[in-house]
N, C-alpha and C positions, 0 to 999 in steps of 0.2 A: 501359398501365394507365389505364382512367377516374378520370376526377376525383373522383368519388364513391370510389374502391377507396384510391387515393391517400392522399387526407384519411383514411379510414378505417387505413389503416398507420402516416400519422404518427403517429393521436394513440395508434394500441397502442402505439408506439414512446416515446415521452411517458407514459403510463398505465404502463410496463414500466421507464420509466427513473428514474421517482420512484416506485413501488413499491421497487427495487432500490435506491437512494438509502436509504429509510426502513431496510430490511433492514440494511444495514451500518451506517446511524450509531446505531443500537437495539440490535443482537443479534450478539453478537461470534459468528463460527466455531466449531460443536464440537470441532475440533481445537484451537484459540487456546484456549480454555478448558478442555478435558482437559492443555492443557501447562502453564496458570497453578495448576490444583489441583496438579497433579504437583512443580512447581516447592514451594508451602509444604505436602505433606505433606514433601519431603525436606528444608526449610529447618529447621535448629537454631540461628541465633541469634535470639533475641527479637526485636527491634528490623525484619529482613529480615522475619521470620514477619506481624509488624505489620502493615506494608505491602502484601503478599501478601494478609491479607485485607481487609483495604480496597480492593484492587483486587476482589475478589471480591466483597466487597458492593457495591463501583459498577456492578458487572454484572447482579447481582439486581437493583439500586432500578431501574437503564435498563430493562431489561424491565419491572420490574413496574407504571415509570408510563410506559412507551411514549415515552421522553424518552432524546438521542444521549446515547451513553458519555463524551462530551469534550467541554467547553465549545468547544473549539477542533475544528469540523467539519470542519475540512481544505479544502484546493486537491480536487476529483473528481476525480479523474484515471479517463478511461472508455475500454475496448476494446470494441469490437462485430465481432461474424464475421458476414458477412455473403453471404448462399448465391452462387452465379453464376447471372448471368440475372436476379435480382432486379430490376425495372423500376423503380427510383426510383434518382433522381440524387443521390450521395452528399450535397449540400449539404441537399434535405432533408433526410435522415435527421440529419444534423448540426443540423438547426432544430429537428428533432423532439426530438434528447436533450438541448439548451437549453431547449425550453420545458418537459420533465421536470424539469430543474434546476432552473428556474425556482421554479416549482411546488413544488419541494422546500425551495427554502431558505422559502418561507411555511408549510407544511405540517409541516415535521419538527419546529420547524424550524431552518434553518441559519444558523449565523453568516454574514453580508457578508463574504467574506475575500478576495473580489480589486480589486484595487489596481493604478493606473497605475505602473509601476516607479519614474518619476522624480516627478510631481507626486504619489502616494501618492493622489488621489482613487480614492474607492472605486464602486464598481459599482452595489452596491445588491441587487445578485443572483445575484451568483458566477460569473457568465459577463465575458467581456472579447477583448480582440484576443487570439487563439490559447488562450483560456481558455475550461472548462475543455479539457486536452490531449483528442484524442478519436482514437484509434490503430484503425485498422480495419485486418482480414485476412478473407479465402476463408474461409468454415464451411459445413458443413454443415445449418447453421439458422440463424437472424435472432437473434444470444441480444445482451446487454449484462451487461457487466459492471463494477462500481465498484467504483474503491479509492481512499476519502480519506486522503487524505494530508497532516498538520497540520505545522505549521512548527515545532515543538518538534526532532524527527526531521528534516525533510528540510533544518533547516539545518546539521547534522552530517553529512549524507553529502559525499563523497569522492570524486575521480576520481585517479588516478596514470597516468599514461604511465611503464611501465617497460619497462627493456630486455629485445629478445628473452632473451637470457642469463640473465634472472633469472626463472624459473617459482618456484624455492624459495623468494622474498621474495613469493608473492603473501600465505602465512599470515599473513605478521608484517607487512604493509600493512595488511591488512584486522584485527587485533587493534590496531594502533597506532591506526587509525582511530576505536575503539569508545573506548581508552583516553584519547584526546584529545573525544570527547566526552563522558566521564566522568555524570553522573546527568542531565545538558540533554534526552536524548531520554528521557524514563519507561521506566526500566528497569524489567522484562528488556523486554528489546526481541528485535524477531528482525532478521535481517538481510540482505540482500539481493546477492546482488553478483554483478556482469556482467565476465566474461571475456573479453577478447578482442573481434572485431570492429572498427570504428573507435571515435575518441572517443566520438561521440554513439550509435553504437549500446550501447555498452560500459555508459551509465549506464539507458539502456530495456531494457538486458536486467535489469538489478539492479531495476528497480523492481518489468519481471514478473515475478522473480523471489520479489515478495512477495506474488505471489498465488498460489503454490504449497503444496500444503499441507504444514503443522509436525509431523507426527505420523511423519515416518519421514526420516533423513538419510542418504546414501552415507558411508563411511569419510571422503573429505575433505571434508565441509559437518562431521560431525561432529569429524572431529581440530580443528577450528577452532572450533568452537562450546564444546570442551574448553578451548581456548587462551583464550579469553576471557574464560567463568568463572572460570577461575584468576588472573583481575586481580583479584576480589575487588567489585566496581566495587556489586554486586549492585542490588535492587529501590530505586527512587526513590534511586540515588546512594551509599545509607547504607549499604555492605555486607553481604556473603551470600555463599551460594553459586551461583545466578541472575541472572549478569548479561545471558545472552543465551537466549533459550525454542528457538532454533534458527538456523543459519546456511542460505540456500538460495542455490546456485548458477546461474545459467543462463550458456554459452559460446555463440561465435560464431569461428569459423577468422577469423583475421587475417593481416597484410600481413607478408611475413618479418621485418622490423626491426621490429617493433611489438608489442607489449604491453600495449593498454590493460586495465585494471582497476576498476572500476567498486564503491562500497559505497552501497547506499541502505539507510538504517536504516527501522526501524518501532519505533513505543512498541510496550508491550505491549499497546494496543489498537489489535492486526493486521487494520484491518475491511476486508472484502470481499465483495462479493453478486453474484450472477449469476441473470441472467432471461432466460427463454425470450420473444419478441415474439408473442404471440396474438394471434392478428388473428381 
């Protein structure tokens, strides 16, 4: 690849990755929002129904003045597929969707949310050592996709190492999880949770698995999305019948003695975008 075609990819990569950025922190998912109306036409107590729509009108005001749904813009967390044979060296493409980011958090724009773990100095920009995460695989096209993720939520999620023996306890894990984070993550929330695998895979499957879409569950995402609601826990804490918009599972085969278990929560502003790279 010429230096001219080069530069020419980055910056679609950049121009694609702060388009995509603006996308998610503006305009929640048809799906996310077919399931938050669904949730307060079924809701009957006052108080839950309240809440419900005030989520509802903070989705209209963000659209209507072009402004994120959450003060709190989240950690990006970014995946890109990326075709074979593609002639650029993964660290560009990683420079490419920081200087997106970049760009983004002036343009959107986003809060400064990263932070040195221990001296708590901040960035300035949202970028940092191993910030944001940037998860590449094999596609069929150059696409990006973001999902911010705000610390309300990801400081409630969960890991468990349980034993091979207990498949029956992954339900009552992952409701005990939600019930200990009680209204801290903006309920309803969806939820996310990674099976199996090792540790660390166990909690990247639960993330991706909150970029899957809410509008259809299997029997067991749904028996547990049942089990949850029936805490009562409902919308902003204050109960209902919507404590969770949907549970989504992603597995991975693990080691015989092994059982990890993975819960990553989402508010119920589930944001996520995806963009094609046009060059």
């Amino acid at each position: 690849m010429h230096a001219s075609e080069e530069q020419t990819l980055k910056k679609a990569v950049s121009d694609a990755t702060l388009a995509c950025i603006h996308e998610a922190e503006v305009f929640l998912p048809s799906d996310v929002k077919a399931a938050i109306e669904a949730a307060y036409e079924a809701e009957t107590d006052s108080v839950a129904r309240g809440e419900l729509a005030n989520i509802r009108a903070n989705i209209r005001e963000a659209e209507r003045l072009d402004i994120p749904l959450c003060q709190d813009t989240g950690i990006v967390v970014i995946y890109l597929t990326v075709p074979h044979g593609l002639s650029i060296h993964e660290s560009q493409l990683k420079d490419a969707v920081y200087d997106g980011l970049r760009r983004a958090t002036q343009s959107v724009p986003l809060r400064p949310n990263a932070v040195d773990p221990i001296t708590r100095k901040n960035s300035g920009d949202n970028t940092g050592e191993a910030i944001p995460p940037i998860h590449m695989r094999e596609g069929p096209e150059l696409t990006i996709t973001v999902l911010p993720k705000g610390a309300g939520s990801e400081n409630v999620s969960r890991i468990g190492m349980l034993l091979p023996s207990q498949p029956e306890e992954i339900p009552s894990f992952i409701a005990e999880t939600v019930l200990l984070a009680g209204g801290r993550p903006c309920p309803p929330i969806v939820v996310g949770v990674g099976i199996g695998g090792t540790f660390d895979l166990a909690a990247a499957l639960a993330k991706e698995a909150l970029l899957l879409p809410i509008d259809s569950m299997d029997p067991f995402e749904a028996g547990i999305c049942d089990a949850i609601n029936e805490l009562g826990i409902g919308p902003m804490g204050l109960g209902g019948k919507t404590t969770a918009l949907a549970v989504k599972v992603k597995k991975a085969h693990c080691h015989t003695a092994s059982l990890p278990v993975a819960v990553n929560i989402q508010c119920w502003a589930c944001r996520r975008a995806t963009r094609k790279v046009v060059v």
